[in-house]
C-alpha positions as CSV (number, residue, x, y, z in Angstrom):
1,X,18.9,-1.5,38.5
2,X,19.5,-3.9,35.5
3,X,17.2,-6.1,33.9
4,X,15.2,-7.0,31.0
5,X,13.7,-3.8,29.7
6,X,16.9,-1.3,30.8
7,X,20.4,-0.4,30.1
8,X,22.8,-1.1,33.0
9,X,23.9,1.4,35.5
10,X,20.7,3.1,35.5
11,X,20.8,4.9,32.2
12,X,16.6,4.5,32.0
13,X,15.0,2.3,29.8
14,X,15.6,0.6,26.6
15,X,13.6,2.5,23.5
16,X,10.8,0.2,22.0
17,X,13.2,-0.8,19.1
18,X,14.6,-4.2,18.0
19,X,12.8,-7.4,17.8
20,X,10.2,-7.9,20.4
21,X,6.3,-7.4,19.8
22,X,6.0,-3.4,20.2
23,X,8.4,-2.8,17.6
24,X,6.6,-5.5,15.5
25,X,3.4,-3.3,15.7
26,X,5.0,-0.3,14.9
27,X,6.7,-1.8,12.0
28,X,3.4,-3.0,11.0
29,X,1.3,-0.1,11.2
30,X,4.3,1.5,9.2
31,X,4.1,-1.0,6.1
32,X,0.1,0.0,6.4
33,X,0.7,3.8,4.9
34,X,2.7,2.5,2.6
35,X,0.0,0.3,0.9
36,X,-1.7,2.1,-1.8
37,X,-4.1,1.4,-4.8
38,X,-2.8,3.3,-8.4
39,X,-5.4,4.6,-10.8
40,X,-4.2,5.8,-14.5
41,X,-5.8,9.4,-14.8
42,X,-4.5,10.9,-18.2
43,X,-1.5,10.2,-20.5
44,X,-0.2,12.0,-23.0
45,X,3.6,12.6,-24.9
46,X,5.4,15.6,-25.2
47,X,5.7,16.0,-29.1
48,X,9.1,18.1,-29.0
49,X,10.8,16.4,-26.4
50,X,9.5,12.8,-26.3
51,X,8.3,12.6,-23.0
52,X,5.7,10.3,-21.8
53,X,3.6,11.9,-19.1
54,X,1.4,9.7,-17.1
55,X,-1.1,11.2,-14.6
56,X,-2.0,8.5,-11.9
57,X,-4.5,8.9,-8.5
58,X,-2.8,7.6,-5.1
59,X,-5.1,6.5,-2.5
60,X,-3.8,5.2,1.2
61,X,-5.2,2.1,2.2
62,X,-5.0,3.5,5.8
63,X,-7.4,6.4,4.5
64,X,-6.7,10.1,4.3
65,X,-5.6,12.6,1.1
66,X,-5.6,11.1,-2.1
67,X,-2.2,12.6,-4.1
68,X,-1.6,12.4,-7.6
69,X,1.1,11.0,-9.0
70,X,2.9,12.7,-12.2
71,X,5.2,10.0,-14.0
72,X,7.7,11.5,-16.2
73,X,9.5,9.4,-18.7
74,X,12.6,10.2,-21.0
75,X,14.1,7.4,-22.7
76,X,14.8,4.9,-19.4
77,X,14.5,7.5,-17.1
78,X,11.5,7.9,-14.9
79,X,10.9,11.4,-13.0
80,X,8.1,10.6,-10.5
81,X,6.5,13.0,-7.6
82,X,3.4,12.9,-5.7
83,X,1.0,16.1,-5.4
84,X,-1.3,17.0,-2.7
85,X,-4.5,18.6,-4.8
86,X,-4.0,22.3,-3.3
87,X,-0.5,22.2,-4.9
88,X,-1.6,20.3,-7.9
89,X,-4.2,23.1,-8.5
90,X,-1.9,25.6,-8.4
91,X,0.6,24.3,-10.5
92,X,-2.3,23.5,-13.4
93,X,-3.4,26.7,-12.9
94,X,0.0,28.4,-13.5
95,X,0.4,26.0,-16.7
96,X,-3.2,27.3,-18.0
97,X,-2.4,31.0,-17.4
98,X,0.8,30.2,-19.5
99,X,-0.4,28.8,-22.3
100,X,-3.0,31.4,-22.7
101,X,-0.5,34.3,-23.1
102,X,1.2,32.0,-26.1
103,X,0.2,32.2,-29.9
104,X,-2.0,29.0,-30.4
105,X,-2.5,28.9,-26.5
106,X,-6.0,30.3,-26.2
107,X,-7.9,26.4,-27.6
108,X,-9.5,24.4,-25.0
């Protein structure tokens, strides 16, 4: 059977992809996760190195976890990665327990 809505010789139906209105919602709700709102949280520069460090807050406009940004900048180039909080807990705790064991690493 061939038609509107199917491939010919009866290889089943067409997926919902293209132009028409389903793939206009999906596309839609798509472009909604990627809507978010930036909040500067802390920044700071790396006196050895140079780097600029920015700490931002993500939040979804479609809701859910809130990630945080770290912003990494040497000269024109821009390291950037988001962080869930479990993992962004983790990794500032690892950074605290390091600095403690250096000389100079024990000040809040």
């Amino acid at each position: 059977m061939t038609g509107e809505g199917s491939y010919p010789f009866g290889v089943g139906p067409i997926p919902a992809t293209g132009y028409g209105r389903r793939a206009r919602q999906n596309a839609q709700s798509a472009h909604d996760m990627d809507k978010f709102t930036v909040t500067p949280f802390e920044q700071f520069d790396v006196p050895l190195g140079g780097q600029a460090i920015e700490l931002q807050q993500l939040d979804f406009a479609a809701g859910g976890m809130g990630l945080l940004r770290v912003r990494i900048r040497e000269g024109r180039r821009f390291t950037v990665f988001d962080l869930d909080p479990a993992t962004a807990r983790a990794w500032g705790d690892a950074m605290s327990r390091w600095a403690q064991t250096q000389p100079g690493g024990d000040r809040e």
